[in-house]
N, C-alpha and C positions, 0 to 999 in steps of 0.2 A: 582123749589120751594126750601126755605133753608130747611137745616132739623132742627129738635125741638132743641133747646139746654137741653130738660130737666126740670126738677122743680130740681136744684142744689141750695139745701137750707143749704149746708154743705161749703160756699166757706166762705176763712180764709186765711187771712197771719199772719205773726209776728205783724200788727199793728191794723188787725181790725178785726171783728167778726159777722159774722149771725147770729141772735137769733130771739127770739118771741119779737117782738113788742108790745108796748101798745099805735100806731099810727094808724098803720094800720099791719095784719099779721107776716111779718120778714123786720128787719130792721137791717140795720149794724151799730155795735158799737164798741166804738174805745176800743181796751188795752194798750193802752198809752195815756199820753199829746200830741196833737196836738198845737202849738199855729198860734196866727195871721198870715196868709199869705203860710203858711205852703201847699204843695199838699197831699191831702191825697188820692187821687186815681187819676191815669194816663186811661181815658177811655179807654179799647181795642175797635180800630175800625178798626178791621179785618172783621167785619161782615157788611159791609155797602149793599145797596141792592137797588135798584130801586123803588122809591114812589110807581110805578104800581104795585107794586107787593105786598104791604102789605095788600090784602085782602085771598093771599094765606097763609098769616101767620094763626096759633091758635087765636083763639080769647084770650088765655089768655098769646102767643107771643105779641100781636097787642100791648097791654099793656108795653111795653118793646121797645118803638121804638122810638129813639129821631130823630130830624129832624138835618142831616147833610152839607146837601147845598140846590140848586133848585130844586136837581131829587132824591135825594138820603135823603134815611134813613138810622140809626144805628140801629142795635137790641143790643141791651143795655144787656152784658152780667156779669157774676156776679162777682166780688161783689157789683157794682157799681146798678146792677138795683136794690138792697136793700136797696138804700138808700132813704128813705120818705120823702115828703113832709111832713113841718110844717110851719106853719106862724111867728116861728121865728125862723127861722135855722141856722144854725151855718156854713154852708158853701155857697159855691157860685160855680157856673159854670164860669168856663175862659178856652176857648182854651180846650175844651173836656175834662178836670179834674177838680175835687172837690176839691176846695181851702178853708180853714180855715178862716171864719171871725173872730174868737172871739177863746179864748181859749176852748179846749175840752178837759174833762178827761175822764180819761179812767171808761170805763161804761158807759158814755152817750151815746147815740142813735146820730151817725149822718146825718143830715136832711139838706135839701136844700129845696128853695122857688121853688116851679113848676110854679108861676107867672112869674118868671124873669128868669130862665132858658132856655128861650128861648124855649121850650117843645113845645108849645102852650094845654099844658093841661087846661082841662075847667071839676071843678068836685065842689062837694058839699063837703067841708073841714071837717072833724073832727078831728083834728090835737090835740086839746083838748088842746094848749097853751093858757097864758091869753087874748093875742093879735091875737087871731084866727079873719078871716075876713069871717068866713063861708063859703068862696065861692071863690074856686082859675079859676082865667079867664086870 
């Protein structure tokens, strides 16, 4: 079994920040400009682990686990699992990092589509944007 990593709600570099959300709990935001195309988190996948095994995780690890290949998952470690879904996000998943659609300033909340991230997340959205679809699948 992996061990917990923690409720590490204090993870921070020189470009981005954990804070209280008004998305969902903590969500990270940027202290700089990000623009177009830009990477703004390189996912650590030192934690990857065997699909069988994600019922030994916490139920509030489970939450934290992207899909890596056929057998394997990621436990999605921080500062990257703080980043929310919104229905209009400002980044994008490519090649295991969060990439800049659109410009971000700093203080914004940055957020990625859990639709098209490849996640397979299926939840009841309240992302609270204008272009919210209720319901990410």
């Amino acid at each position: 079994m992996l061990p917990s990593t923690g409720n590490d709600n204090t993870a921070r570099n020189e470009d981005t920040e954990v804070q209280q959300s008004l998305i969902h709990g903590m969500g990270l935001f940027a202290l700089r400009t990000f623009e177009p195309s830009e990477v703004i988190l390189r996912w650590d996948l030192s934690r990857l682990m065997p699909k069988d095994e994600f019922a030994l995780l916490s139920l509030a690890e489970q939450h934290y686990t992207h899909p890596f290949d056929e057998n394997r998952l990621i436990l999605v470690q921080p500062p990257e699992r703080f980043v929310n879904h919104s229905c209009n996000n400002n980044t994008a998943v490519r090649n295991f990092c969060d990439v800049a659609i659109r410009r971000i300033s700093p203080g914004e909340e940055i957020t990625s589509s859990y639709s098209s991230d490849g996640s397979g997340s299926k939840f009841v959205c309240s992302c609270g944007s204008g272009n919210c679809r209720g319901r990410v699948d």
